[in-house]
N, CA, C and O atoms as a printed pandas DataFrame, in Angstrom:
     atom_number atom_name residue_name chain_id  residue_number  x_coord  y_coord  z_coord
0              1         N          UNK        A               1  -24.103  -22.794  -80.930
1              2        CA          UNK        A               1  -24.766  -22.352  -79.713
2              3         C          UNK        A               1  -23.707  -21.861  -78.726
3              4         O          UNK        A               1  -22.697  -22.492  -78.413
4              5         N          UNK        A               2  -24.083  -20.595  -78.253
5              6        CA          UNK        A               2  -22.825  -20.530  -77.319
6              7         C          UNK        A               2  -23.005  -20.645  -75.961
7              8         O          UNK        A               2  -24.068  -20.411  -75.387
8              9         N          UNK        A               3  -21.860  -21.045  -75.374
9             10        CA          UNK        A               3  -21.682  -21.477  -74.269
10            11         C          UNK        A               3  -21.630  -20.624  -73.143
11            12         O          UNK        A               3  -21.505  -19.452  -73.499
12            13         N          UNK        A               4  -21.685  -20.792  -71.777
13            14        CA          UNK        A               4  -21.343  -19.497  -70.779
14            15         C          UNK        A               4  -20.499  -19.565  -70.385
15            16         O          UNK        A               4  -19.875  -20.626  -70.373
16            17         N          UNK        A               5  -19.938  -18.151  -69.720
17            18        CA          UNK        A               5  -18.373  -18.356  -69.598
18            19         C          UNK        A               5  -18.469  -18.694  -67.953
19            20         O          UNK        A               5  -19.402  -18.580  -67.158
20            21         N          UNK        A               6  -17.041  -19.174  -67.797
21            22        CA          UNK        A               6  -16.813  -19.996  -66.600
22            23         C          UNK        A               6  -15.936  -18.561  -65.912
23            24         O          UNK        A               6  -15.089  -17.941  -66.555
24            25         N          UNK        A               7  -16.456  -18.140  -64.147
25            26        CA          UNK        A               7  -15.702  -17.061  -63.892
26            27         C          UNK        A               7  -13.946  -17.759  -63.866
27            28         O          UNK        A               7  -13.479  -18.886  -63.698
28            29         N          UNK        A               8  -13.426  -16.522  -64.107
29            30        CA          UNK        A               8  -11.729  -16.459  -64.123
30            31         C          UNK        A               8  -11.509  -16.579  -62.716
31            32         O          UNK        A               8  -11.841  -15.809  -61.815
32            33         N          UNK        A               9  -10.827  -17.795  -62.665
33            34        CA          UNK        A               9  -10.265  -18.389  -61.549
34            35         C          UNK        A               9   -9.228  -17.120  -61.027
35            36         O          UNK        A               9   -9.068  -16.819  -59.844
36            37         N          UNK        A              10   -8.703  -16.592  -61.949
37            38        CA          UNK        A              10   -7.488  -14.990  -61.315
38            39         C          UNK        A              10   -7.855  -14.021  -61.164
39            40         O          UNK        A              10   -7.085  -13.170  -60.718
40            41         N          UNK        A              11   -9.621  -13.593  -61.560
41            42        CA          UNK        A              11  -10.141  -12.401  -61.330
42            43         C          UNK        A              11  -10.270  -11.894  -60.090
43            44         O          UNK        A              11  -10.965  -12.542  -59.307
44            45         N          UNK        A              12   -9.640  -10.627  -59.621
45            46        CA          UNK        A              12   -9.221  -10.218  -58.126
46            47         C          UNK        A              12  -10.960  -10.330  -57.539
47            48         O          UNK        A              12  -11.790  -10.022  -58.395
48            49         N          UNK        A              13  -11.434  -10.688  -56.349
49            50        CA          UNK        A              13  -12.658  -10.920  -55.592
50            51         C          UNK        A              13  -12.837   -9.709  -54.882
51            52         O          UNK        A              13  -13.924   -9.137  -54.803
52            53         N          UNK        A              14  -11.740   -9.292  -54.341
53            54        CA          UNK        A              14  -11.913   -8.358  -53.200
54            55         C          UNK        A              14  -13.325   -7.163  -53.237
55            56         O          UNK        A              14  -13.442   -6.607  -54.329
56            57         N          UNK        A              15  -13.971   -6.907  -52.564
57            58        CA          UNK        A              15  -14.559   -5.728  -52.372
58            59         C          UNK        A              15  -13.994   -4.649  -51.723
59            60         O          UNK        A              15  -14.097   -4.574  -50.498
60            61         N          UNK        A              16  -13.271   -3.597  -52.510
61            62        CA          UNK        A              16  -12.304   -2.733  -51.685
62            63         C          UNK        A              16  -12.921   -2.010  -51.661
63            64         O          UNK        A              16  -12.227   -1.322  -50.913
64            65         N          UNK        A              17  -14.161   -1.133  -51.910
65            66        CA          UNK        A              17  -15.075   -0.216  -51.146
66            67         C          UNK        A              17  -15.581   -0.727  -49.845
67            68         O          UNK        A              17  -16.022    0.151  -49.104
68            69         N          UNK        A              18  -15.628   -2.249  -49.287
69            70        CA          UNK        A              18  -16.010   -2.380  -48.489
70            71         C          UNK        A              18  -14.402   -2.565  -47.241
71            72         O          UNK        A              18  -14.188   -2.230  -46.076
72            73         N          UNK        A              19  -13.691   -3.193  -48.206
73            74        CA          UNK        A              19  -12.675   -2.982  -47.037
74            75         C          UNK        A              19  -12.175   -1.486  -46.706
75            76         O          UNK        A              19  -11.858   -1.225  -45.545
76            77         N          UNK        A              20  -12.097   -0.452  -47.760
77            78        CA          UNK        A              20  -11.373    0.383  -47.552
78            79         C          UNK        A              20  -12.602    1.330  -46.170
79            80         O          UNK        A              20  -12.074    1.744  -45.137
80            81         N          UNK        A              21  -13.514    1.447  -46.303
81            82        CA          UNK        A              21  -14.681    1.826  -44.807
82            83         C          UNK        A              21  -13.924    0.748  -43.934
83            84         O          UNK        A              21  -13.402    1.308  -42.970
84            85         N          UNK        A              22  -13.755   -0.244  -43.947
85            86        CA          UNK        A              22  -13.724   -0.864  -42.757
86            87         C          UNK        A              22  -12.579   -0.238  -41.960
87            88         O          UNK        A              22  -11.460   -0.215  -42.473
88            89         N          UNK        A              23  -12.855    0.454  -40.301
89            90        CA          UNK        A              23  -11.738    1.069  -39.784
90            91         C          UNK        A              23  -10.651   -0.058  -39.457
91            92         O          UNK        A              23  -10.888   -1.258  -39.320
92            93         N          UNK        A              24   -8.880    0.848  -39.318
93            94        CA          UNK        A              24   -7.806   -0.391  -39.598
94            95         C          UNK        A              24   -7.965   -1.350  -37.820
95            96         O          UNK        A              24   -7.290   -2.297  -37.417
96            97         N          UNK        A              25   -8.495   -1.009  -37.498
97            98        CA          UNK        A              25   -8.069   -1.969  -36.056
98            99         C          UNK        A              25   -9.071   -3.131  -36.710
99           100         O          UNK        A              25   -8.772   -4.271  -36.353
100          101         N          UNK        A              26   -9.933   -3.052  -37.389
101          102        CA          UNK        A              26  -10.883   -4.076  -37.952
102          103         C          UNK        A              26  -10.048   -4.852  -38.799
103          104         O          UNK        A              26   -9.945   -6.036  -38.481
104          105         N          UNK        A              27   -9.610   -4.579  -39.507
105          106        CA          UNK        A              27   -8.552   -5.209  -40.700
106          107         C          UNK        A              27   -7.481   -5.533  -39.949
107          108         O          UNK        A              27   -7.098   -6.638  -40.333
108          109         N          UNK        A              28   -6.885   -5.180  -39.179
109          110        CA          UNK        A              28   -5.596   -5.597  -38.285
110          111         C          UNK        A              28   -6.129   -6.667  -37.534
111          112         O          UNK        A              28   -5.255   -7.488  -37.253
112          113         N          UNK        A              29   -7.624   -7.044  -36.969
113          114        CA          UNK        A              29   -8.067   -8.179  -36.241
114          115         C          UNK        A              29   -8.471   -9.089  -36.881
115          116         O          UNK        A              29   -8.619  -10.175  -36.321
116          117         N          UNK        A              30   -8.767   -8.938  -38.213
117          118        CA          UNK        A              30   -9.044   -9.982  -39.251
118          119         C          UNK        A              30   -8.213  -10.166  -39.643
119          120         O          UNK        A              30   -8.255  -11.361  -39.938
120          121         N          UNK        A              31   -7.138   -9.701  -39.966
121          122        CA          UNK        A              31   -5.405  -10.152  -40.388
122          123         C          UNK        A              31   -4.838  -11.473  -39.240
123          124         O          UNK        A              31   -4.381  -12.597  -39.442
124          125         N          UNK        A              32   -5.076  -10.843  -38.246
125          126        CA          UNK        A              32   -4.091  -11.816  -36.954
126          127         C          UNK        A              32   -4.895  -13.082  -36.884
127          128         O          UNK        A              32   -4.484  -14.174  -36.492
128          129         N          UNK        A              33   -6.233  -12.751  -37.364
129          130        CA          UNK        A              33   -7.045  -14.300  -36.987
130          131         C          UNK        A              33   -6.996  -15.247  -38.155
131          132         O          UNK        A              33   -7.374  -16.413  -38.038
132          133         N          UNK        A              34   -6.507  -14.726  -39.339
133          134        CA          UNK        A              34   -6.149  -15.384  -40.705
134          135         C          UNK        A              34   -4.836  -16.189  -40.945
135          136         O          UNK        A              34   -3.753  -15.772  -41.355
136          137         N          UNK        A              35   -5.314  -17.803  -40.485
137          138        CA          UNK        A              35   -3.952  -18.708  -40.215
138          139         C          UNK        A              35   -3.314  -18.604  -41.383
139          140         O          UNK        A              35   -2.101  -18.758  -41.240
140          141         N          UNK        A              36   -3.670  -18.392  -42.540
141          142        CA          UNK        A              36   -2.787  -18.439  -43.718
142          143         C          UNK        A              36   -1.855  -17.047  -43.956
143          144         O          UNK        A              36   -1.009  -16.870  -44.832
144          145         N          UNK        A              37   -2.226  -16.247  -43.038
145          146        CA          UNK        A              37   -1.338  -14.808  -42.904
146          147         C          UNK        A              37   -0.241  -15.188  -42.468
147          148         O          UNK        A              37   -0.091  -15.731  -41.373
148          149         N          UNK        A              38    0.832  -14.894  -43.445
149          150        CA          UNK        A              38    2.465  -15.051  -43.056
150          151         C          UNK        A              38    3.041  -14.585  -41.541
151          152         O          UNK        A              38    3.793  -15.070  -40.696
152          153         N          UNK        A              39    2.142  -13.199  -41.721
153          154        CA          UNK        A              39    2.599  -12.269  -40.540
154          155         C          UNK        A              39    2.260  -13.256  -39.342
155          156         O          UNK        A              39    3.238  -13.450  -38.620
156          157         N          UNK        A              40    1.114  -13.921  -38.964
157          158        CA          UNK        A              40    0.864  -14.843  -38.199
158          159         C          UNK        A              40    1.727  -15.997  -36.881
159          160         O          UNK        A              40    1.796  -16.373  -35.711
160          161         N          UNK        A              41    2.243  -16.091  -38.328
161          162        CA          UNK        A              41    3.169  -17.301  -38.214
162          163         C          UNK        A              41    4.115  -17.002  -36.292
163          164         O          UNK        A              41    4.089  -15.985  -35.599
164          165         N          UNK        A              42    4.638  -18.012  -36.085
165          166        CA          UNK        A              42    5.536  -17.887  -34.887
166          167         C          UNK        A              42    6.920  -18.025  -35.563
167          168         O          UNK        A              42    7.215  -18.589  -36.616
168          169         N          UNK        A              43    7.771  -17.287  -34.577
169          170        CA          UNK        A              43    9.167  -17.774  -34.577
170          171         C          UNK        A              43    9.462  -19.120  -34.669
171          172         O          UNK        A              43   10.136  -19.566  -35.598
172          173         N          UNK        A              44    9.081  -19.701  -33.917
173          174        CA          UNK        A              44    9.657  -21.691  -34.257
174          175         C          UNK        A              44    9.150  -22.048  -36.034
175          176         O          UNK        A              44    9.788  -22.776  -36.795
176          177         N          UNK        A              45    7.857  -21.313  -36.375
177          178        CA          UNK        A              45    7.141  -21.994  -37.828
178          179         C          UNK        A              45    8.444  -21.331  -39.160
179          180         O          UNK        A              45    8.711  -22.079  -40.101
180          181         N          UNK        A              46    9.128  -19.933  -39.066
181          182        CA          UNK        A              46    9.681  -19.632  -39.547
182          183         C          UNK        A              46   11.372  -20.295  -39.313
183          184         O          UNK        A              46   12.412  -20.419  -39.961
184          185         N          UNK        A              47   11.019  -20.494  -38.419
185          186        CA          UNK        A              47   12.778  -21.227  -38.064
186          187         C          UNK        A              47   12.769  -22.406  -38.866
187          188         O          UNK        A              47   13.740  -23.157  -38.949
188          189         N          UNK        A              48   11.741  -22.569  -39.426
189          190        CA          UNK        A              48   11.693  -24.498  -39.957
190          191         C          UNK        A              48   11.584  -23.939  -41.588
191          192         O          UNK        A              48   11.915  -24.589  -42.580
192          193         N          UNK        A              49   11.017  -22.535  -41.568
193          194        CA          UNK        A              49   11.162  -22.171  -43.234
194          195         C          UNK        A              49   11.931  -22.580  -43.878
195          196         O          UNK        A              49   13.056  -22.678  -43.389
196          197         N          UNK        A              50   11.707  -23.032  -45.325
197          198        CA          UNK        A              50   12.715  -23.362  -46.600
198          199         C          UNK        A              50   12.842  -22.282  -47.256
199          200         O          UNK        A              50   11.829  -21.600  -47.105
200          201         N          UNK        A              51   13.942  -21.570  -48.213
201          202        CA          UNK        A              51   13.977  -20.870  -49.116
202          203         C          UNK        A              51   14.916  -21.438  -49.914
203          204         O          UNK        A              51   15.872  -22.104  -49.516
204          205         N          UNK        A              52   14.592  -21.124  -51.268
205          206        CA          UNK        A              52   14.933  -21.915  -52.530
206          207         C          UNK        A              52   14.134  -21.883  -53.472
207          208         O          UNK        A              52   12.979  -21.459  -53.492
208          209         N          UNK        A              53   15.055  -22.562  -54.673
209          210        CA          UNK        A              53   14.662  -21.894  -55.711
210          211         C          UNK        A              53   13.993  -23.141  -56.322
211          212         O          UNK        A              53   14.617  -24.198  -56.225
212          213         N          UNK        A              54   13.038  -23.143  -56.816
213          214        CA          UNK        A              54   11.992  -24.314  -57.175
214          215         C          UNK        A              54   12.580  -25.348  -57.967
215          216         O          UNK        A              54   13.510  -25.033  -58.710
216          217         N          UNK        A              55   12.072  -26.872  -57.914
217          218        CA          UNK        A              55   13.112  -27.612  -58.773
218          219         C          UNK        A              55   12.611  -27.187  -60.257
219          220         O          UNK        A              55   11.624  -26.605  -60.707
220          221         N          UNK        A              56   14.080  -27.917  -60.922
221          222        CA          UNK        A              56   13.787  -27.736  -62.624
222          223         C          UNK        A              56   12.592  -27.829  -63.120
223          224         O          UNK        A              56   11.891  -28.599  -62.464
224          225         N          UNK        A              57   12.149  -27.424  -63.885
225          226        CA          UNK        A              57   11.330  -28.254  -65.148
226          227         C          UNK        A              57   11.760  -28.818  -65.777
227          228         O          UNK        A              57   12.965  -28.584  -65.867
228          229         N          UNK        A              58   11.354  -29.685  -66.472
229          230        CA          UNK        A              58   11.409  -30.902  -67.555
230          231         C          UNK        A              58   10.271  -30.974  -68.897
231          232         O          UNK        A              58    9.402  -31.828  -68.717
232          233         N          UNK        A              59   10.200  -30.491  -69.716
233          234        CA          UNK        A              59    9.046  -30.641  -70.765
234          235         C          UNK        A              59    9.151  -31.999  -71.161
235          236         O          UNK        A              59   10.279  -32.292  -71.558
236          237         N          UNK        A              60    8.277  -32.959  -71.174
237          238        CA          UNK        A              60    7.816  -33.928  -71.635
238          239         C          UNK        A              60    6.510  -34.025  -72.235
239          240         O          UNK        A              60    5.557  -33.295  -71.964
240          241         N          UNK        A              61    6.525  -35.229  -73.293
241          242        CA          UNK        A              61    4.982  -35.849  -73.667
242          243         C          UNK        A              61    4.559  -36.368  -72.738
243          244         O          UNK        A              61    5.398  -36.987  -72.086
244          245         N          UNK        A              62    3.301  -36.387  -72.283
245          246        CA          UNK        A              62    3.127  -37.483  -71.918
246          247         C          UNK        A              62    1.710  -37.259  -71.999
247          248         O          UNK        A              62    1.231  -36.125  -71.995
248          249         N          UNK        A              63    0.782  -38.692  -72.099
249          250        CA          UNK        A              63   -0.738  -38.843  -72.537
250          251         C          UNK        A              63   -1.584  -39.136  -71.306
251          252         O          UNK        A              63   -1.286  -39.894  -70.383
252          253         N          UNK        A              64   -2.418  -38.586  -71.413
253          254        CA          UNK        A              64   -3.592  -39.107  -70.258
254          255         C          UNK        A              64   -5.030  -39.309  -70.397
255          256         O          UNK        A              64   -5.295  -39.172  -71.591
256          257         N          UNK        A              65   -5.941  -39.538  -69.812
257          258        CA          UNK        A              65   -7.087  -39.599  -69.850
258          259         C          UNK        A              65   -7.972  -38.537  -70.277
259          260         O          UNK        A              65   -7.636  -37.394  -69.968
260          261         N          UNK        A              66   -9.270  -38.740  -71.070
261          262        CA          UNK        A              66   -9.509  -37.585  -71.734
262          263         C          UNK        A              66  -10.061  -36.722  -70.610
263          264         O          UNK        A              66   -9.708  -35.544  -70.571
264          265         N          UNK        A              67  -11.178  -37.363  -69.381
265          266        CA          UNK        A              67  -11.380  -37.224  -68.621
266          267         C          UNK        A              67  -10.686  -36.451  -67.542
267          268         O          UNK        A              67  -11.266  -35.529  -66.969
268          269         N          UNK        A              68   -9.422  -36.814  -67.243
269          270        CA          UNK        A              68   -8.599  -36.352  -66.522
270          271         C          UNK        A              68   -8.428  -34.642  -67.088
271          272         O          UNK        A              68   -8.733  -33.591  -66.525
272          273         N          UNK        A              69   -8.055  -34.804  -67.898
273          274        CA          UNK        A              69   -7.590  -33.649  -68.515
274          275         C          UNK        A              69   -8.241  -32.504  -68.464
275          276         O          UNK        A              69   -7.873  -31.422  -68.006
276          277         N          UNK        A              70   -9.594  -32.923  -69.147
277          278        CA          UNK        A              70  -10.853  -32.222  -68.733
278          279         C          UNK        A              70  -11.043  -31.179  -67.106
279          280         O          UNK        A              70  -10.997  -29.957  -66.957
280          281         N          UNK        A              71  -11.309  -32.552  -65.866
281          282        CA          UNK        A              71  -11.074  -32.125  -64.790
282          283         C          UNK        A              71  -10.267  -30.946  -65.086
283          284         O          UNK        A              71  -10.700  -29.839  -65.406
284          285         N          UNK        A              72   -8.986  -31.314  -64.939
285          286        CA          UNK        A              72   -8.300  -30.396  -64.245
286          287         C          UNK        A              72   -8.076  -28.442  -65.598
287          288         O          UNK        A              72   -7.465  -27.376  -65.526
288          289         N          UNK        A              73   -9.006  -29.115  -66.545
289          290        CA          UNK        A              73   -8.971  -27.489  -67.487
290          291         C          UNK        A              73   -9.757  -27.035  -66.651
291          292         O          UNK        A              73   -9.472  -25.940  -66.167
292          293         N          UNK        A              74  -10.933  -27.686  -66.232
293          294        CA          UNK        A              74  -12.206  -26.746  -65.777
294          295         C          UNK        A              74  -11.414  -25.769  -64.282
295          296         O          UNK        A              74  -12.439  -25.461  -63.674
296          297         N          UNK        A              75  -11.031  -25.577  -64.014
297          298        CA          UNK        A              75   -9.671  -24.898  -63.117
298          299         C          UNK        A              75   -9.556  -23.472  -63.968
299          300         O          UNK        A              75   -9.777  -22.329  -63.569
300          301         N          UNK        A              76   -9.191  -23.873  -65.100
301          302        CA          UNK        A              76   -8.816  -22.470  -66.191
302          303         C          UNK        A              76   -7.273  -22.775  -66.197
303          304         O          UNK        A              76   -6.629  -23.822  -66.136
304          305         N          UNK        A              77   -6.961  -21.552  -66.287
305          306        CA          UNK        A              77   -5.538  -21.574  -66.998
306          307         C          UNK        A              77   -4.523  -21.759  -65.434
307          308         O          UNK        A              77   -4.666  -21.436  -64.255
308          309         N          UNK        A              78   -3.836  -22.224  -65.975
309          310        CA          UNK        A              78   -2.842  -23.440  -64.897
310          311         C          UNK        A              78   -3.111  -24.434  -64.542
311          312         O          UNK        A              78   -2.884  -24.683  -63.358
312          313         N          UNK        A              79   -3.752  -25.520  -65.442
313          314        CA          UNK        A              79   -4.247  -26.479  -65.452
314          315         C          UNK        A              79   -3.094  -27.647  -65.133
315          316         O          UNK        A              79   -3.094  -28.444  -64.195
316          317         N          UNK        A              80   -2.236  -27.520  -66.066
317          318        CA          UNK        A              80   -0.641  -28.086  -66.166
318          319         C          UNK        A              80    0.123  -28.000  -64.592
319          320         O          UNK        A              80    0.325  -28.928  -63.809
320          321         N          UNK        A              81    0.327  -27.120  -64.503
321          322        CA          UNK        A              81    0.570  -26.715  -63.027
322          323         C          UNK        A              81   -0.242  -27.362  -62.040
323          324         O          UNK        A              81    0.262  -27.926  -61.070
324          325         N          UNK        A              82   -1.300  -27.315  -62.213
325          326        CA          UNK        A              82   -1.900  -28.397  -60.601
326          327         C          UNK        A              82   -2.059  -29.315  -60.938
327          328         O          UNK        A              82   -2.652  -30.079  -60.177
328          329         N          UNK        A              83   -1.790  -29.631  -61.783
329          330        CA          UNK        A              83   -1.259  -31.884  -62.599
330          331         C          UNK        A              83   -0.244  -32.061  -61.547
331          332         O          UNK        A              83   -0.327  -32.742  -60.525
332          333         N          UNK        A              84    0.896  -31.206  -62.044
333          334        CA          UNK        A              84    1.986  -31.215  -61.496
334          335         C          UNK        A              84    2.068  -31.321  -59.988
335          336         O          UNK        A              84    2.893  -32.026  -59.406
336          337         N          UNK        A              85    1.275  -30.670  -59.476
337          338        CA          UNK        A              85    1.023  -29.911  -58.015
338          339         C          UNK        A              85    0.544  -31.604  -57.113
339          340         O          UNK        A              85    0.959  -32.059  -56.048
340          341         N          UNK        A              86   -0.455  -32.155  -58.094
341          342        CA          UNK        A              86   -0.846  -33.489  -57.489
342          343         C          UNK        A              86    0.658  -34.623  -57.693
343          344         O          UNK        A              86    1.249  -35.453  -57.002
344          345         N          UNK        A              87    0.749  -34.183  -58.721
345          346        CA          UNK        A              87    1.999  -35.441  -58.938
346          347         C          UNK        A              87    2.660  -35.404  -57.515
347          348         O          UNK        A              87    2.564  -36.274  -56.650
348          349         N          UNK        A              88    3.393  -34.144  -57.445
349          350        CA          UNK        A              88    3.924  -33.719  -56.558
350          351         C          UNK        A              88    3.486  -34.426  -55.221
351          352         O          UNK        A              88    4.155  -35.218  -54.557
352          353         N          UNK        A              89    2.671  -34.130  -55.061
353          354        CA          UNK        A              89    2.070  -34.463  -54.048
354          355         C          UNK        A              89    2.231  -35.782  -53.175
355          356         O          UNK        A              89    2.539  -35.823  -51.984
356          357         N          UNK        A              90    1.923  -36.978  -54.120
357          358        CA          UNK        A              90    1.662  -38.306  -54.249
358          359         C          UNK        A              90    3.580  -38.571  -54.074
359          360         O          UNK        A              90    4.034  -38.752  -52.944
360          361         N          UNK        A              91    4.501  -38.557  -55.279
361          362        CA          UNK        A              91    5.812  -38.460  -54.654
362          363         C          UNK        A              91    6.559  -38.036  -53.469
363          364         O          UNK        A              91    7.653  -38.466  -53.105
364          365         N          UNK        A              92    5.578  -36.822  -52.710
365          366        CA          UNK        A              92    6.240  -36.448  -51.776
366          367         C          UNK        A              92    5.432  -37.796  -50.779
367          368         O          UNK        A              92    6.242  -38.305  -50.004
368          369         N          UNK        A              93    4.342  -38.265  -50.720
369          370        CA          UNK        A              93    3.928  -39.265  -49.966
370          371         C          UNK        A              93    4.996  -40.487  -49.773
371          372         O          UNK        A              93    5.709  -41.081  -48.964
372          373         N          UNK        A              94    4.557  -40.406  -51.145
373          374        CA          UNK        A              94    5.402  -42.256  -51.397
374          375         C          UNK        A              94    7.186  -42.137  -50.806
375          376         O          UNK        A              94    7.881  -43.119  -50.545
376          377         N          UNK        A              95    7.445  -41.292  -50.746
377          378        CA          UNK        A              95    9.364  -40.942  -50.391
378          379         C          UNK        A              95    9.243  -41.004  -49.058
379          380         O          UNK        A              95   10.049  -41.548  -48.304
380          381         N          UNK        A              96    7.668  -40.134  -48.573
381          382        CA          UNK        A              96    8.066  -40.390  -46.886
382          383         C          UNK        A              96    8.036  -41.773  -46.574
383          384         O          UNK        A              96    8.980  -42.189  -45.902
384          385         N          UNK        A              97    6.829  -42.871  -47.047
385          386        CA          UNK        A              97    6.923  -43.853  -46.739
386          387         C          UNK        A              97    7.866  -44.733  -47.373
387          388         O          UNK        A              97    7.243  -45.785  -47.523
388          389         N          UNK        A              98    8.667  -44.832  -47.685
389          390        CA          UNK        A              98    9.639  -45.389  -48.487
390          391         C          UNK        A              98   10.557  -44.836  -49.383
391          392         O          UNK        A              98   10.488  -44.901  -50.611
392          393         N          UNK        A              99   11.443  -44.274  -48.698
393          394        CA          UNK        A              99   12.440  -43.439  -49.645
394          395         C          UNK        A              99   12.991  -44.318  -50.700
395          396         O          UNK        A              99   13.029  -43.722  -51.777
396          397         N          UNK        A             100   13.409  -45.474  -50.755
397          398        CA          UNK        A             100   13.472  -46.425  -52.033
398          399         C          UNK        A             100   12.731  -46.341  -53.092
399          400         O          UNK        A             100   13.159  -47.005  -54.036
400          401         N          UNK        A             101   11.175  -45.405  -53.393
401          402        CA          UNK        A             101   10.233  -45.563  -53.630
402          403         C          UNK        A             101   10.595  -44.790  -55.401
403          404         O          UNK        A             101    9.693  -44.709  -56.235
């Protein structure tokens, strides 16, 4: 029996017939109001910028829950990557509260 497909988490969304009508002072005011727009940003937020080059990788085994795993496929492809992304996460917690950690 087949199954339905799940949309591609990387498939571009945009409607560019609708942006490209939209005149640019419209798109230039929806740009500046978009906190995640780099351009945005202030001088002090960039003064605190990091640049660098991401830490190593490490390939390891390691086993987990079937469940777990699951979760994080239904994502699609870079599943591995936002494992990681949480790990991450949780270490960067635990170091603030206890750098011994």
């Amino acid at each position: 029996m087949p199954t339905a497909k799940r949309p591609d988490p990387n498939r571009d969304r945009t409607d560019w017939a609708h942006l490209r009508a939209m005149p640019d002072d419209e798109v230039e005011r929806i740009a500046a109001a978009d906190t995640d727009n780099p351009a945005t940003a202030s001088d002090d937020e960039w003064a605190e910028a990091f640049v660098g080059l991401p830490p190593a990788r490490v390939s390891v085994h390691a086993t987990f829950d079937g469940d777990v795993v699951a979760f994080f496929k239904r994502g699609g492809k870079g599943y591995q990557s936002r494992m990681n992304a949480v790990l991450r996460q949780y270490m960067e917690r635990r170091l603030s509260e206890d750098p011994k950690s």
